[in-house]
C-alpha positions as CSV (number, residue, x, y, z in Angstrom):
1,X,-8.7,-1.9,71.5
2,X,-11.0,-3.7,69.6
3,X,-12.2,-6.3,72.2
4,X,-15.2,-8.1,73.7
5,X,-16.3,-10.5,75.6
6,X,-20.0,-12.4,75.6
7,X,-21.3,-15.0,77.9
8,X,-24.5,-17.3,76.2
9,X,-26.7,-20.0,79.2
10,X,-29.0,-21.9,78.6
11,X,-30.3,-25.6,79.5
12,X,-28.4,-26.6,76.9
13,X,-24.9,-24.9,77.3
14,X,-22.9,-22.4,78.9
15,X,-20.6,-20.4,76.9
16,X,-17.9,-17.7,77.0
17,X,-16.5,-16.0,74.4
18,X,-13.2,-13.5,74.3
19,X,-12.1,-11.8,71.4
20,X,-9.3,-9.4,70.9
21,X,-9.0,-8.3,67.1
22,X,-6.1,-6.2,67.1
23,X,-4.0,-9.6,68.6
24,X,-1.7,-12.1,67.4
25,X,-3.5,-15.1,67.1
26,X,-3.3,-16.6,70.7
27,X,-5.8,-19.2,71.1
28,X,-7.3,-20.9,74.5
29,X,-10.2,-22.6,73.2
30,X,-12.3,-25.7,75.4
31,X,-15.7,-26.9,73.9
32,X,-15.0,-30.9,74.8
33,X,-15.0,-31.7,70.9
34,X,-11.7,-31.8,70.1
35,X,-11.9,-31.8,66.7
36,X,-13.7,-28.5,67.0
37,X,-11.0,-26.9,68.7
38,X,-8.9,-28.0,66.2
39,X,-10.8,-26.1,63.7
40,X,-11.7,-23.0,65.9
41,X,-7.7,-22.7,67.1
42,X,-7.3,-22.4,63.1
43,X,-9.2,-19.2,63.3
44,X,-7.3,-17.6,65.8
45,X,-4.0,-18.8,64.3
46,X,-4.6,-17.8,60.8
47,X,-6.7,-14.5,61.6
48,X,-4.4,-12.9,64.1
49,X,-7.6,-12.2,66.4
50,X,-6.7,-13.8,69.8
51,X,-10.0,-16.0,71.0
52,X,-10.8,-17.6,74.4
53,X,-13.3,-20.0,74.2
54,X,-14.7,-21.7,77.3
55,X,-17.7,-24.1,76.1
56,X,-19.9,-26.6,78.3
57,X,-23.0,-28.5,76.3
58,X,-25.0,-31.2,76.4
59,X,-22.5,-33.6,74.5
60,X,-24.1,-36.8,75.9
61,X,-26.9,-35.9,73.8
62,X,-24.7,-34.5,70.6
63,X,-22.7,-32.3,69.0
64,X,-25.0,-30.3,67.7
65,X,-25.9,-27.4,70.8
66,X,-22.5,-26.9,71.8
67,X,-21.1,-26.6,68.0
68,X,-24.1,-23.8,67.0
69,X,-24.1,-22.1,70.0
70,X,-20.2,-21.4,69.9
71,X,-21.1,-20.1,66.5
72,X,-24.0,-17.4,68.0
73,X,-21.6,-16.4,70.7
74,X,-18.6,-16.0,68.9
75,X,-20.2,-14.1,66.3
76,X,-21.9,-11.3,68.5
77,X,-18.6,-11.0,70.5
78,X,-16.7,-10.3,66.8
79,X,-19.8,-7.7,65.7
80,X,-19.3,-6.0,69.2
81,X,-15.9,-6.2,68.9
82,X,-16.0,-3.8,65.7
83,X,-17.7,-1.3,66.6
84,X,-19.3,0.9,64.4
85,X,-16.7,-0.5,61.8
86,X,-15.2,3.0,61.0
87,X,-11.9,2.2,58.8
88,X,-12.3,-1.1,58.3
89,X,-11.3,-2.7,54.8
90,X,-15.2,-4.5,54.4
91,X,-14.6,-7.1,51.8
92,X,-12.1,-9.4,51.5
93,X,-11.9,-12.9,49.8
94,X,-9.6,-16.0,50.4
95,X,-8.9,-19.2,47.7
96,X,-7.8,-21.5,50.3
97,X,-5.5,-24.0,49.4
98,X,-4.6,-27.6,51.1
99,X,-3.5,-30.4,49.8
100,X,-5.4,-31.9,47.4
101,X,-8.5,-29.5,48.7
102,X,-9.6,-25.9,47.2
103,X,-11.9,-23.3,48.9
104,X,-13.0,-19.7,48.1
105,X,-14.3,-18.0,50.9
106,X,-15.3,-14.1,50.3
107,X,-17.0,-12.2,53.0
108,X,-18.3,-8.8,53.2
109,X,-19.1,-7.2,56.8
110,X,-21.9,-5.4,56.0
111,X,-24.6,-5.5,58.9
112,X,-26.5,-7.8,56.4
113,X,-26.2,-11.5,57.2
114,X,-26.0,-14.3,54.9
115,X,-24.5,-17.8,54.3
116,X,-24.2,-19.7,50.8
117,X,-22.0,-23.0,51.8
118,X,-21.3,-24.6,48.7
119,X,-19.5,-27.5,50.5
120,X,-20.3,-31.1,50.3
121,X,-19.1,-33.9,52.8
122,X,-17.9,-37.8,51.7
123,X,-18.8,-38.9,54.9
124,X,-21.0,-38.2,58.3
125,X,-17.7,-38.3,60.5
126,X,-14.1,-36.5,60.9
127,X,-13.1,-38.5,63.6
128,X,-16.3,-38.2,66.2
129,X,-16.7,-34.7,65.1
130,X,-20.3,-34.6,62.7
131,X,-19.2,-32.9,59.5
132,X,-23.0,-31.6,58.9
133,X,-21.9,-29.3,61.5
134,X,-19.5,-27.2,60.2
135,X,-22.0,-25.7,58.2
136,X,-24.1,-25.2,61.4
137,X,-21.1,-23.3,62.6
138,X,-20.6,-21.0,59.6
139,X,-24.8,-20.1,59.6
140,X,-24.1,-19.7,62.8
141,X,-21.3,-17.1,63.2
142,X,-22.6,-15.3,59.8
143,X,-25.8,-14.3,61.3
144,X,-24.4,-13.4,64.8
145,X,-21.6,-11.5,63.6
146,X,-23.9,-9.7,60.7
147,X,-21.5,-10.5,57.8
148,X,-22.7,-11.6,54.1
149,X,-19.9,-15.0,53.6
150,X,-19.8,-17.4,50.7
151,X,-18.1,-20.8,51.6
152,X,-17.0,-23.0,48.5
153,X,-15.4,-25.8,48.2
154,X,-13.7,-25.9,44.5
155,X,-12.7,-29.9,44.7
156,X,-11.1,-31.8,47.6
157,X,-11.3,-35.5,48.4
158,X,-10.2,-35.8,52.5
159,X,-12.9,-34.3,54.6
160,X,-10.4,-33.2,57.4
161,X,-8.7,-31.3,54.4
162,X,-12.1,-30.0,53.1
163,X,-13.4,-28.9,57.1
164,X,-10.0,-27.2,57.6
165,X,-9.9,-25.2,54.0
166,X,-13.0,-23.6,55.3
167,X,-12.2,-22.4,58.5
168,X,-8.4,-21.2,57.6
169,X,-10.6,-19.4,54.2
170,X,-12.3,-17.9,56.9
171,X,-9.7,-16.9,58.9
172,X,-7.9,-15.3,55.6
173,X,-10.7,-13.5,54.7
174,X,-11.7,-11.9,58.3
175,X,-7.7,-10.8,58.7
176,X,-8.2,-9.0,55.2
177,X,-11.6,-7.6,56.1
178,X,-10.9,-6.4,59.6
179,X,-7.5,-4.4,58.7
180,X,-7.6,-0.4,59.5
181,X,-7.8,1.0,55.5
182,X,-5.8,4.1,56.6
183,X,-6.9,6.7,53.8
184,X,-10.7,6.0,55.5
185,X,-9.9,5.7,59.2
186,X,-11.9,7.8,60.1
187,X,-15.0,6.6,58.2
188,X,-17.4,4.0,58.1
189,X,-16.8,2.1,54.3
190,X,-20.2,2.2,52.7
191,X,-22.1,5.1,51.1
192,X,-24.9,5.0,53.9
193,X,-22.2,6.5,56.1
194,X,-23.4,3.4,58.9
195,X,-23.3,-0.4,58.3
């Protein structure tokens, strides 16, 4: 079973992360920003990996600590969770429809970590959630988890719509990338022989 689970402390927050790749796309997921969970229970869902998330941070200062550091810890617990990554499709991309809102979102895992977020915000706020953030999040997990991933957003006018394109893109694209390729199961996909 493809599985892991990471705990991250520090004086700014406490953190637990579960993943199970090989799931349905169960999600139990507290940070205390609801509109986060929103967007992190849209992983799960739309991935099929099941993730518990159990998040306390410094919220009475901001945002900001909780959000990043749910990014570092689920991104280790999904590069642990793979492995050595033998059999596993690699690249996979995702145009992201809703509504009014397109989003292209192609990721390779490749032990080589890198964000380009082509996304832009019309305002500071979704709600109370900081919509700066979600790019925090998507650095983030991208380094952590050691995958190369290009966010863009095509056109969209409702930020909600534009935040959740992302994260369902992302979902998309990790289902895609994650799947057992069975005429390489045994192997790990890249020339080098490791990733």
């Amino acid at each position: 079973m493809r599985s892991a689970t990471l705990s991250r402390q520090t004086r700014e927050t406490e953190i637990k992360v579960t993943v199970q790749l090989d799931g349905t796309g169960k999600a139990a997921i507290k940070t205390g920003i609801g509109f986060f969970d929103h967007m992190l229970d849209q992983i799960a869902r739309h991935s099929l990996i099941d993730i518990e998330i159990e998040a306390k941070g410094d919220l009475h200062i901001d945002q900001h600590h909780t959000v990043e550091d749910t990014g570092i810890v689920l991104g280790q617990a999904f590069r642990q969770a793979l492995g050595d990554m033998r059999g596993i499709t690699r690249y996979a991309d995702c145009l992201l429809p809703m509504d009014e809102t397109l989003t292209r979102v192609a990721l390779d895992i490749s032990g080589r970590p890198f964000l380009v977020f082509r996304t832009t915000f019309h305002h500071s706020k979704v709600g109370e959630f900081d919509t700066d953030l979600v790019r925090e999040f998507f650095q983030a997990f991208a380094m952590n988890a050691g995958i190369t991933l290009h966010v863009e957003t095509l056109y969209g006018v409702n930020d909600h719509h534009i935040s959740e394109s992302c994260f369902k893109g992302l979902a998309r694209a990790l289902a895609s990338a994650i799947s057992i390729e069975p005429r390489q199961k045994d192997r790990v996909p890249s020339t080098k022989g490791s990733l």
